[in-house]
MITOR-33685 format. One record per residue (C-alpha): residue number from 1; residue in one letter; x, y, z. Coordinates in Angstrom, 1 decimal. Each point is the difference from the previous one (the first is absolute). Last residue first. Layout:
// MITOR-33685
NODE resi resn      X      Y      Z
NODE  NUM    A      X      Y      Z
...
END
This chain:
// MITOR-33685
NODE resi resn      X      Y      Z
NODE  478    X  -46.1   57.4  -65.1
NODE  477    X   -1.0   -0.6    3.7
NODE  476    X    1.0   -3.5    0.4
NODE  475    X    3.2    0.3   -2.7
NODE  474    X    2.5   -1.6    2.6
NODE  473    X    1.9    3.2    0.2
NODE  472    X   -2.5    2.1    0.0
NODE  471    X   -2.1   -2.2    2.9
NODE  470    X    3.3   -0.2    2.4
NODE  469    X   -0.2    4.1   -0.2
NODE  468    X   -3.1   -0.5    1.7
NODE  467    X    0.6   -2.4    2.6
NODE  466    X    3.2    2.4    0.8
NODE  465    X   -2.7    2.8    0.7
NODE  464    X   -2.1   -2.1    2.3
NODE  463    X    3.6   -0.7    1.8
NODE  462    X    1.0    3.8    0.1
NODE  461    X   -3.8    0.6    1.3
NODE  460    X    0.2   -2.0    2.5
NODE  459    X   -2.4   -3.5    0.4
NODE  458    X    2.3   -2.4    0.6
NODE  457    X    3.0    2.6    1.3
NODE  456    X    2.5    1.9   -2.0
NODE  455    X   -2.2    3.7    0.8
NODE  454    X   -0.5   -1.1    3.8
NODE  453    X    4.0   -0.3    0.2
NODE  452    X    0.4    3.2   -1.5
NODE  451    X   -2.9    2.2    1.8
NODE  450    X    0.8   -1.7    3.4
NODE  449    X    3.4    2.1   -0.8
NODE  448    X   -1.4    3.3   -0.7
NODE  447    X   -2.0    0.1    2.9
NODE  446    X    3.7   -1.1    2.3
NODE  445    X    1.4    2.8   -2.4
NODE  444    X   -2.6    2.4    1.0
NODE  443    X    0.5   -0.8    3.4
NODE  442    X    3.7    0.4    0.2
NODE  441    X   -0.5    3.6   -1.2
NODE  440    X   -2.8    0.7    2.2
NODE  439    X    2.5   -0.6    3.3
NODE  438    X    3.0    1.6   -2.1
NODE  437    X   -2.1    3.4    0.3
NODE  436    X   -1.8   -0.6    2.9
NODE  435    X    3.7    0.1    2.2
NODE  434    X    1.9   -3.9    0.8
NODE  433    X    2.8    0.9   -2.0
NODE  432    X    1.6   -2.4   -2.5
NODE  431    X   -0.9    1.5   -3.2
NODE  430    X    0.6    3.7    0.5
NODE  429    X    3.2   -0.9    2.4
NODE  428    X    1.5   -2.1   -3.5
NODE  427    X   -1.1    2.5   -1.9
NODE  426    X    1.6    3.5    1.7
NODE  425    X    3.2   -2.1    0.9
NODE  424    X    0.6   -0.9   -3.5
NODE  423    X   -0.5    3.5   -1.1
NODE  422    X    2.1    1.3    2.3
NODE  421    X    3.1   -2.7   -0.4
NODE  420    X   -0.3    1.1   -3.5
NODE  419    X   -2.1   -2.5   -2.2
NODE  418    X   -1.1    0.8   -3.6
NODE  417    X   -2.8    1.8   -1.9
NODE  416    X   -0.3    2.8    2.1
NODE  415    X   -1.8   -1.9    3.4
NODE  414    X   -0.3   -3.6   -0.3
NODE  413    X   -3.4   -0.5   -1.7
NODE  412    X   -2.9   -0.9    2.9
NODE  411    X   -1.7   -3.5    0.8
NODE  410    X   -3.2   -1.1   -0.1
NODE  409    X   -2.7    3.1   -0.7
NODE  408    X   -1.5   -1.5   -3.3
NODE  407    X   -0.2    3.0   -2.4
NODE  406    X    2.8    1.9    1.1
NODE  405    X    3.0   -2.1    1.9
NODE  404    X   -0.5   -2.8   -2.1
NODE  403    X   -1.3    0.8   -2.6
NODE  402    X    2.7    2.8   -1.1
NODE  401    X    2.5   -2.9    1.2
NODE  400    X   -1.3   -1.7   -3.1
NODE  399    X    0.0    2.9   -2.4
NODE  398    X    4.0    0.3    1.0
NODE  397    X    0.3   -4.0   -0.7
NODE  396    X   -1.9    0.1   -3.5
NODE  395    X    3.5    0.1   -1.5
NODE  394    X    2.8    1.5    2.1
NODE  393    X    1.3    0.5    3.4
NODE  392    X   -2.1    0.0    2.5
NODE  391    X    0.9    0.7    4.2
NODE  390    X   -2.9   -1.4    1.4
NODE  389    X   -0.4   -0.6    4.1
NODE  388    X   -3.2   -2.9    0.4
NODE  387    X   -2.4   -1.0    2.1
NODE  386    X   -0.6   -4.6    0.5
NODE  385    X   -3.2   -0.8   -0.4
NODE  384    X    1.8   -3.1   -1.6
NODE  383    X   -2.1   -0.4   -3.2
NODE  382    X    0.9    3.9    0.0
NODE  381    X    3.6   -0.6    0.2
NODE  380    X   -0.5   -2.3   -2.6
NODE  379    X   -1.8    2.3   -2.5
NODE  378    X    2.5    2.4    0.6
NODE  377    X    2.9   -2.1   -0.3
NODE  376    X   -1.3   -1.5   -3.9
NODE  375    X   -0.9    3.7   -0.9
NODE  374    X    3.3    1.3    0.7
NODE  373    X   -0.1    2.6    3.0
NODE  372    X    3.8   -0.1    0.0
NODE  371    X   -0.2   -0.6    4.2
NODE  370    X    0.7   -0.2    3.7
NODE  369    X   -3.1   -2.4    1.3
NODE  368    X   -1.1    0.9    3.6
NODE  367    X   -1.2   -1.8    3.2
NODE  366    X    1.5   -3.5   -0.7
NODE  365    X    0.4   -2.4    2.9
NODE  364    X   -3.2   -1.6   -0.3
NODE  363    X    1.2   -1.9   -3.4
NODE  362    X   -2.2    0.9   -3.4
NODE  361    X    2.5    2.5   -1.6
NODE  360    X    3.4   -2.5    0.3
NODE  359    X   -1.9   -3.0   -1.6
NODE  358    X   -1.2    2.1   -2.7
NODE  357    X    3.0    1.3   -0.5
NODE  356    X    2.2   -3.2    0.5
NODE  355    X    3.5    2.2    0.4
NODE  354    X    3.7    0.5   -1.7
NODE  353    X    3.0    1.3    0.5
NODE  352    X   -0.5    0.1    4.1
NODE  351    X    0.1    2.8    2.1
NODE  350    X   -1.1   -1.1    3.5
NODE  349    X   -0.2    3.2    2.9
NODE  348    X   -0.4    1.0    3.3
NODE  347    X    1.8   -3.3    1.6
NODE  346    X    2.6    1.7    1.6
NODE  345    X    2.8   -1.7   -1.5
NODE  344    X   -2.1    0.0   -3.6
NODE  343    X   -0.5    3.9    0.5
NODE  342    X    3.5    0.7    0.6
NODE  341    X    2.2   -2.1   -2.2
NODE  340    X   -2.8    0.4   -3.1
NODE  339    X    0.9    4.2    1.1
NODE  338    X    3.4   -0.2    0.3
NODE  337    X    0.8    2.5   -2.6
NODE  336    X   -3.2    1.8   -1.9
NODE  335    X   -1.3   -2.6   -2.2
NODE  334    X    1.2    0.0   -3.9
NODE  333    X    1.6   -2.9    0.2
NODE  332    X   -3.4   -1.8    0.6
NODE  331    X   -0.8    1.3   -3.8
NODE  330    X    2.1   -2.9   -2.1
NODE  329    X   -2.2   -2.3    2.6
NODE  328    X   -3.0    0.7   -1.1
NODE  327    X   -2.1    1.4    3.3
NODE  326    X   -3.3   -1.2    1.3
NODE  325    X   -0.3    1.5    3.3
NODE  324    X   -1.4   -1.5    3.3
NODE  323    X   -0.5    2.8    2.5
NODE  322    X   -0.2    0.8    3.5
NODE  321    X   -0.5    3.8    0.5
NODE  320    X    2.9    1.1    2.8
NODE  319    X   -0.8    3.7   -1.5
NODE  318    X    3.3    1.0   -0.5
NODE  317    X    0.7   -3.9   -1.5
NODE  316    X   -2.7    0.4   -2.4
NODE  315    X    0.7    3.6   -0.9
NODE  314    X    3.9   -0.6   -0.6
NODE  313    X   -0.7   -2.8   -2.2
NODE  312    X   -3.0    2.3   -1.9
NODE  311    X    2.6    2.5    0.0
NODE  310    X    2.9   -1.7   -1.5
NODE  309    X   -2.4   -2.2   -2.6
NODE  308    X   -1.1    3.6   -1.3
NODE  307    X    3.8    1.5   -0.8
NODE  306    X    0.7   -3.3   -2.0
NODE  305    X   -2.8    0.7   -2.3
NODE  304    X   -2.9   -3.1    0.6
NODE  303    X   -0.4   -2.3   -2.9
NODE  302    X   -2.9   -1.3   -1.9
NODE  301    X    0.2   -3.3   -1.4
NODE  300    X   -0.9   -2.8    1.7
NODE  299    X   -2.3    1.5    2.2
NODE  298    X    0.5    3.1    2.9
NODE  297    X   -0.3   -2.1    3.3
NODE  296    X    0.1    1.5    3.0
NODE  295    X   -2.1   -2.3    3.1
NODE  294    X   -0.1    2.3    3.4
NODE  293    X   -0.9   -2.2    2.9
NODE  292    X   -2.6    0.6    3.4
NODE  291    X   -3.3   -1.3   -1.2
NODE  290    X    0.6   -2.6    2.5
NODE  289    X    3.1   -0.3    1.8
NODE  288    X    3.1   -1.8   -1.4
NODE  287    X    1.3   -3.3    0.4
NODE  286    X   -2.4   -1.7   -2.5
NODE  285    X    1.4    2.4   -2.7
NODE  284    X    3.3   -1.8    0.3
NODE  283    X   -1.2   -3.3   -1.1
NODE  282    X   -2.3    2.0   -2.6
NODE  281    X    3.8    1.3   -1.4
NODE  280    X    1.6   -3.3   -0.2
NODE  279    X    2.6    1.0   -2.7
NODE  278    X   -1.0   -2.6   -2.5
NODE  277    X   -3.8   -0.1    0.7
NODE  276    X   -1.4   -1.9   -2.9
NODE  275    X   -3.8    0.0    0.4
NODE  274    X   -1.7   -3.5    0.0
NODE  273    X   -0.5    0.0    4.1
NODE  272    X   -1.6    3.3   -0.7
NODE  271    X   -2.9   -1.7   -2.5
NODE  270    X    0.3    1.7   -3.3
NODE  269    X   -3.2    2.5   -0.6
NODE  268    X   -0.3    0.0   -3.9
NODE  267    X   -3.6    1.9    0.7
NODE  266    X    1.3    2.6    2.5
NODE  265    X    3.0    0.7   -2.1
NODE  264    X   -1.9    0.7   -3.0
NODE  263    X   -2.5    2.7    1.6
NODE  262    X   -1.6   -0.4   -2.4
NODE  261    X   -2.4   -0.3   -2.7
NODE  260    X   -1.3    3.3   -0.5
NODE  259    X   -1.9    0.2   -3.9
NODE  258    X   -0.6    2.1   -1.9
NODE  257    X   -2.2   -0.9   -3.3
NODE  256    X   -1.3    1.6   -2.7
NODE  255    X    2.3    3.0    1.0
NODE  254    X   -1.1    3.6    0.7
NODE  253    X   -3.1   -0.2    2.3
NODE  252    X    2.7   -2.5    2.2
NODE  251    X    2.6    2.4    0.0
NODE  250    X   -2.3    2.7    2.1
NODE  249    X   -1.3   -2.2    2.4
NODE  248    X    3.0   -2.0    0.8
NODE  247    X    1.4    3.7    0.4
NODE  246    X   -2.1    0.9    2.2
NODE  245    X   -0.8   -3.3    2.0
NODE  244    X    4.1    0.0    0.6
NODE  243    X    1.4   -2.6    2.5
NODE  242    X   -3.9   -2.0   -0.2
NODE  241    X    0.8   -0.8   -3.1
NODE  240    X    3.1   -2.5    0.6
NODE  239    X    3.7    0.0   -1.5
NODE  238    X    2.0   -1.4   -2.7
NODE  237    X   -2.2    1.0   -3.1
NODE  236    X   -2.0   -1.5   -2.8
NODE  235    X   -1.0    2.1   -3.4
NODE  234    X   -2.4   -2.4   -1.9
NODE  233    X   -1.1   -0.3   -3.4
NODE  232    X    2.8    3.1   -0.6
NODE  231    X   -0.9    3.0   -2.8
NODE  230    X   -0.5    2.2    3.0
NODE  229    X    4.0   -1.2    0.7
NODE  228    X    1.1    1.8   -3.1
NODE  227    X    0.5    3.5    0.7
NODE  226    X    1.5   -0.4    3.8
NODE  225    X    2.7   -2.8   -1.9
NODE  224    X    1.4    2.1   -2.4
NODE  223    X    0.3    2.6    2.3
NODE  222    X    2.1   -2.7    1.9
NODE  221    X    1.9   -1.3   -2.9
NODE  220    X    0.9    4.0   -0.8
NODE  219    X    1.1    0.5    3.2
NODE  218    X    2.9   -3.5   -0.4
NODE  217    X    0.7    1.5   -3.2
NODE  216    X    1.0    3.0    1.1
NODE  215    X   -2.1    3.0   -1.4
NODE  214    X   -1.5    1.3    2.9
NODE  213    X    3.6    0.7    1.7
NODE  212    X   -0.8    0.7    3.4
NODE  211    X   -3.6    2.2    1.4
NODE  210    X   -3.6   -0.7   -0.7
NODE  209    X   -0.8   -3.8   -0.9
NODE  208    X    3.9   -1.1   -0.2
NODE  207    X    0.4   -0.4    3.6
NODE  206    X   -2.7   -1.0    2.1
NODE  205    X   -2.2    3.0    1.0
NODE  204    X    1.5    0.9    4.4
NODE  203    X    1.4    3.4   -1.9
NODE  202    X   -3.1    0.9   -0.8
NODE  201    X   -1.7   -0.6    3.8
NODE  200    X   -3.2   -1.3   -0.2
NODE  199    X   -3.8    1.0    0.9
NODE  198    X   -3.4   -1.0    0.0
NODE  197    X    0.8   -3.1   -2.5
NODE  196    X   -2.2   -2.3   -1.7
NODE  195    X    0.2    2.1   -3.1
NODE  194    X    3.4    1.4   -0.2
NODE  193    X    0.9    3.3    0.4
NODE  192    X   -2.8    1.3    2.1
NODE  191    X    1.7    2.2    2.4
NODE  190    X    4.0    0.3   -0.3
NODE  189    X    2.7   -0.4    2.9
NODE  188    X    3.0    2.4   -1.5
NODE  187    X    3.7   -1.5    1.0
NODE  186    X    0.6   -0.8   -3.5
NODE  185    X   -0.3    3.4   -1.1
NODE  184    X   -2.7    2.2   -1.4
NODE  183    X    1.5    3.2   -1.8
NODE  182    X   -3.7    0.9   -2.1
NODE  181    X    1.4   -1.5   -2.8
NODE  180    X    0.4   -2.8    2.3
NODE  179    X   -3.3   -0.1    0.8
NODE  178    X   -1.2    0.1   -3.5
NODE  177    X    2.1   -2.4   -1.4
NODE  176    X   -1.2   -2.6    2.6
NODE  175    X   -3.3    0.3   -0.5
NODE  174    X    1.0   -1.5   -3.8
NODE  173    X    2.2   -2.3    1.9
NODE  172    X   -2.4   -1.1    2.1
NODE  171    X   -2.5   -0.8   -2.4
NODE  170    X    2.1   -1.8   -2.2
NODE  169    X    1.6   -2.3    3.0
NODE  168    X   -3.4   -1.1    1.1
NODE  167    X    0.4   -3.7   -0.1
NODE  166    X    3.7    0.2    1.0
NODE  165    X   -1.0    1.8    3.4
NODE  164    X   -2.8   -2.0    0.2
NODE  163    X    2.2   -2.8    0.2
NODE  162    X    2.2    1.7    2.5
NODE  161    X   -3.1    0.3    2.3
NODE  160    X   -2.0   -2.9   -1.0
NODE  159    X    3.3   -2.7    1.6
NODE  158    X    2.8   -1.8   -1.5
NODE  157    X    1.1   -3.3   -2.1
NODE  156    X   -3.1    1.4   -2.7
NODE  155    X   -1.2   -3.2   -2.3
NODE  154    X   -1.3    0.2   -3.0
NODE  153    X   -2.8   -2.4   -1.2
NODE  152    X   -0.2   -0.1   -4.1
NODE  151    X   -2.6   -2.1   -1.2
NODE  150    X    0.3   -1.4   -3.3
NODE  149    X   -0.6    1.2   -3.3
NODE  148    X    3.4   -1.1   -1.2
NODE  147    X    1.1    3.6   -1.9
NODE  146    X   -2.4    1.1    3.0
NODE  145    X    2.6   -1.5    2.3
NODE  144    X    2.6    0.8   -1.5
NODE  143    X   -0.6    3.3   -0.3
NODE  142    X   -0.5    0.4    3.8
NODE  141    X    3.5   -1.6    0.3
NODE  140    X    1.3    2.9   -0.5
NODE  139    X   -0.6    1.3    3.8
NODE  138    X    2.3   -2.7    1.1
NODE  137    X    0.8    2.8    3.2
NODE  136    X   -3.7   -2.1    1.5
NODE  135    X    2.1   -2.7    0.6
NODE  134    X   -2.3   -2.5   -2.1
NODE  133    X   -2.6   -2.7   -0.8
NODE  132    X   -0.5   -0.8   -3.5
NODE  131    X   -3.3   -2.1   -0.6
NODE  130    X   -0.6   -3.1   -2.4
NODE  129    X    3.4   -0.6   -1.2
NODE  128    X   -0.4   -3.0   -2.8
NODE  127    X    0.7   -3.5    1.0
NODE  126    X    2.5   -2.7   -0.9
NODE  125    X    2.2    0.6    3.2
NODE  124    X    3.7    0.6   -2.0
NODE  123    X   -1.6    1.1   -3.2
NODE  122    X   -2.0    3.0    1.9
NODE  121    X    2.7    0.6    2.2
NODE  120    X    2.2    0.5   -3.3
NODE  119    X   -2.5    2.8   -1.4
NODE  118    X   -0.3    1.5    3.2
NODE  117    X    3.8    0.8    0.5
NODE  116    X   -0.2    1.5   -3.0
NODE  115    X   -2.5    2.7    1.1
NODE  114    X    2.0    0.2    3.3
NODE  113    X    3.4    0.8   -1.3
NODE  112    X   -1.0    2.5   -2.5
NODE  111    X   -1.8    1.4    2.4
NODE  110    X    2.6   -0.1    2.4
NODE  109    X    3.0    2.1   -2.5
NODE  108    X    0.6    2.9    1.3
NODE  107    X   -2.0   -0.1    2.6
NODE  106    X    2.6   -2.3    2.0
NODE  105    X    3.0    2.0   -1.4
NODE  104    X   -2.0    2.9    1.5
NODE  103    X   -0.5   -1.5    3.8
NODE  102    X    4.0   -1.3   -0.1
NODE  101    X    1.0    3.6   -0.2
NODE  100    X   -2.5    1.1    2.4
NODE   99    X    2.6    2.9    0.1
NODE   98    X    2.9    0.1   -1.6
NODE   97    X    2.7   -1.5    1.5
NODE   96    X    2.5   -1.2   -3.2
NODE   95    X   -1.0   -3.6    0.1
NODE   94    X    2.6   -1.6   -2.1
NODE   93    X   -2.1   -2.8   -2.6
NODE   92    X    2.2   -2.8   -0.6
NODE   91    X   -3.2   -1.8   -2.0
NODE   90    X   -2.8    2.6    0.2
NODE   89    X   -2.2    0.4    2.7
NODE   88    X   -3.5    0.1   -1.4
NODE   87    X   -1.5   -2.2    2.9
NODE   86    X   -0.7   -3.0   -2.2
NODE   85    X   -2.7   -1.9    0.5
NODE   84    X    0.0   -2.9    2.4
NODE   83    X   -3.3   -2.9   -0.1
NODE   82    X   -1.5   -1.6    3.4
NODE   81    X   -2.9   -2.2    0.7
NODE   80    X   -2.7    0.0    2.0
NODE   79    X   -2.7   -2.6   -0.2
NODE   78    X    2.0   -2.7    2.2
NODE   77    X    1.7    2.4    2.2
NODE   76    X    3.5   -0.8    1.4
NODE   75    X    1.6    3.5    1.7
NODE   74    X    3.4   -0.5    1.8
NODE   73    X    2.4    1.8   -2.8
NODE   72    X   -3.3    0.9   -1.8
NODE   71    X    0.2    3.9    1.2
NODE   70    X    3.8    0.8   -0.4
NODE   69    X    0.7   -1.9   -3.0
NODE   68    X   -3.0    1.5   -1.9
NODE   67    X    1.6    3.5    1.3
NODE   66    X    3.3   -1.1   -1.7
NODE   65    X   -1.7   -1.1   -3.0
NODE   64    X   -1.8    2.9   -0.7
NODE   63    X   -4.2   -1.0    0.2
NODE   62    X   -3.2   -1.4   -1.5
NODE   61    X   -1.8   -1.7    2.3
NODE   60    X   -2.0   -3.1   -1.8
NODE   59    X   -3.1   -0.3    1.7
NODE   58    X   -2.3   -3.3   -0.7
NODE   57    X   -3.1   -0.2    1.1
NODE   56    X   -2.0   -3.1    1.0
NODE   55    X    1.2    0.6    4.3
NODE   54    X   -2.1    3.3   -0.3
NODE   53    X    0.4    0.6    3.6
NODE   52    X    3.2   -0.6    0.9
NODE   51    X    1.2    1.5   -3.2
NODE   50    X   -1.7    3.0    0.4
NODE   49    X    1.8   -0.3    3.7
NODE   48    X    3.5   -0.6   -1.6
NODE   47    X   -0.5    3.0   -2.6
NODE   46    X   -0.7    2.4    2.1
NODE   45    X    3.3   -1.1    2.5
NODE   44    X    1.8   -0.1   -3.4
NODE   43    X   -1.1    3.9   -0.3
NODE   42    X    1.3    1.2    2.8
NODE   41    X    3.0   -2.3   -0.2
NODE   40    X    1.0    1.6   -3.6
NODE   39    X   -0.9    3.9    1.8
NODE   38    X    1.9    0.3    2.6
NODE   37    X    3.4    1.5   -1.6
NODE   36    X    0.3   -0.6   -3.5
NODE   35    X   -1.1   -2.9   -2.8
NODE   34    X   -3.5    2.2   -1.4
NODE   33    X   -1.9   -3.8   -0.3
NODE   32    X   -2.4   -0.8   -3.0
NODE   31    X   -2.5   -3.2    0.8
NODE   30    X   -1.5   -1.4   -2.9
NODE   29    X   -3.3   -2.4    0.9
NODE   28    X   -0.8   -3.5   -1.7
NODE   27    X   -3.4   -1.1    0.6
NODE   26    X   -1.5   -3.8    0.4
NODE   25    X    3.4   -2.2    1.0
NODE   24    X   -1.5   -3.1    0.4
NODE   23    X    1.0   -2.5    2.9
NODE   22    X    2.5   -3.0    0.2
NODE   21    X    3.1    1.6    2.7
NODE   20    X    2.0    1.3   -3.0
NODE   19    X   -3.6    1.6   -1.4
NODE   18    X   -1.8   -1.0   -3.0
NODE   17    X   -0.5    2.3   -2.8
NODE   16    X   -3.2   -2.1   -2.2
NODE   15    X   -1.8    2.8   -1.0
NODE   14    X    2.0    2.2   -1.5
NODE   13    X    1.5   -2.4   -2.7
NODE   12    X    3.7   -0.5    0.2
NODE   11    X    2.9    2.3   -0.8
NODE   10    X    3.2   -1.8    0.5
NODE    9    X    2.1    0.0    3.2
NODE    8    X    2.5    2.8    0.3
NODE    7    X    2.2   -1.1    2.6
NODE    6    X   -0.7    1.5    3.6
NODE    5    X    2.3    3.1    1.3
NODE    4    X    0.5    1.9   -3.5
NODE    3    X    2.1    3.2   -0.3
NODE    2    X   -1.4    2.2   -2.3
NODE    1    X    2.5    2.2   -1.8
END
């Protein structure tokens, strides 16, 4: 069911929708949220600069209620306004641990969900939708949209390499076959997979495209999505063009439009003194050297094995690396013995449960960042100029950490897959040496970062390319 935020006013004539603060309401836009992980705030941080600057659209964000609850606990925006659909979990439901359980209850039912959700939006404002805007995994709503002969502007949370990997998931497949009819494993880097690409790694394709179960429903949604999106108005993405001129290239002869609009996190920049600092961590920071701390953080969800969080421990205090280590706190038992004793005594060390990312990456101190390679951290540490150790676990994270240490040259993949007290000694000496090697690393992020900020500013092309994406929504260019 559809669970109302507003009360459903009466349907009045389309011209005359006036606003809670006295002006007109000109264009109504849908906006569908996938409600897991990153992805709902990612797309309300969209949706709060189209809103900015289209202040005569409306956007009602369509979204579970416990995600809904999440994003508008704090948030008060005149033309933006929140509706719940159901997240398929049925009353008393017993999770049984399947995975991306949750995901397929979702699918199960979201379109359902959505298309009715609509309908009542429609009532509740008094205006028709005039555009859908959505998570680009909403890959039904392309049939909405032409059912409504509308535009239809999906948006991508990530960046052109997994996308591409999506886009082209056909093709690689059916090369895919042949190579591993011919005994091709994961481990075999390939020429001229994908257009865009010189080379990648099989095994570093997101999972679902090549190798997994192909028939979950959660792979299926995504193949879904990589035959649909040419059908898109727009197809908009978290990053900047000058990261990937090939693939930018390549994606934009295929779409009507592509378009790079971030990086997000540069554009929604809070002010420090606004950033919530429970544990104190940049007070800390301002104690240490420059360019001389370790920052490990693997995300919200992904999980070190037990055997891994031993070596990197016993690695960091071996080496006498200082390091400030974002850590839940059900895993801090799972530290070698004595080791938070040791390293906070001696000052080596600060583990703390939780960390201001962006806040961490951009303070003096930092000379490395420890990480998932999740599209959100990459793009951050790169905003930062700040080198990165991957150790991926899933999704596009793997073809992320392929870029990174492959294509762009600014950090290296932890040696094997996972860290041994080797391996972890191997990258953190490979990053923070002072030989040629880590010399022209650190440049080419330092290029690479100039590229971001220049990208978001007045006259960058991530800015130019918002502008444009501004005129489908408001009907200018339609």
């Amino acid at each position: 069911m559809i669970n109302i935020q507003f009360p459903i006013t009466s349907k009045v004539s389309e011209m005359d929708i006036t606003t809670t603060n006295g002006g007109v309401w000109k264009r109504h836009v849908a906006v569908f949220a996938f409600p897991f992980a990153s992805h709902p705030p990612l797309l309300l941080s969209l949706v709060q600069r189209l809103a900015s600057a289209a202040p005569t659209v409306v956007f009602s964000f369509f979204n579970t209620r416990k995600s809904n609850r999440a994003l508008f606990s704090e948030l008060s925006c005149d033309n933006i306004r929140p509706y719940d659909v159901s997240d398929g979990i049925p009353e008393d439901y017993a999770f049984v641990g399947k995975p991306q359980e949750d995901i397929n209850l979702f699918l199960a039912v979201a379109e359902e969900e959505f298309r009715r959700g609509v309908k009542v939006a429609e009532e509740d404002i008094g205006l028709r939708i005039n555009c859908l805007v959505v998570d680009a995994f909403i890959w039904f709503s392309s049939q909405m949209a032409e059912d409504l002969n509308i535009p239809w502007v999906s948006f991508w949370t990530a960046g052109a390499c997994s996308l591409s990997a999506h886009f082209y998931t056909d093709l690689i497949r059916e090369k895919g076959a042949q190579l591993k009819g011919n005994s091709v494993g994961p481990d075999k880097e390939v020429v001229d997979l994908i257009p865009g690409f010189s080379t990648i790694r099989l095994g570093d394709l997101p999972g679902g495209v090549l190798f997994g179960n192909l028939e979950s429903p959660f792979s299926t949604m995504l193949h879904n999505m990589g035959r649909t999106l040419d059908k898109a108005t727009v197809v908009a993405i978290n990053s900047f063009q000058e990261l990937d001129t090939d693939l930018t290239k390549n994606l934009s002869s295929k779409f009507n439009n592509f378009l790079n609009i971030g990086p997000f996190h540069l554009i929604s920049k809070q002010k420090p003194t606004s950033i919530f600092d429970e544990f104190s961590c940049s007070s800390w920071l301002d104690s240490q050297k420059p360019r001389s701390v370790a920052y490990i953080s693997f995300g919200t969800i992904c999980r070190l094995l037990p055997d891994e969080i031993v070596a990197l421990a016993e690695t960091l205090e071996e080496t006498k690396i200082p390091f400030l280590w974002s850590l839940k706190n059900d895993i801090m038992k799972l530290l070698p013995d004595g080791f938070l004793e040791r390293t906070t005594a001696n000052g080596l060390g600060k583990v703390v449960s939780w960390a201001p990312q962006i806040q961490v990456l951009e303070h003096f101190a930092i000379s490395v960042f420890v990480t998932h390679g999740g599209w959100n951290s990459v793009l951050e540490s790169i905003g930062a100029g700040v080198p990165m150790i991957c150790r991926p676990f899933l999704g596009d994270q793997q073809m992320n950490t392929w870029m990174v240490e492959r294509v762009w040259g600014i950090g290296v993949r932890i040696e094997g897959g996972k860290f041994t007290k080797e391996g972890t000694r191997s990258a953190l000496e490979h990053i923070l040496s002072l030989n040629d090697s880590s010399k022209k690393l650190k440049e080419r992020i330092e290029t690479l970062k100039e590229l971001a900020h220049e990208a978001v500013g007045p006259n960058g092309s991530s800015n130019q390319n918002f502008m444009t994406l501004v005129d489908v929504v408001t009907n200018a260019t339609l």
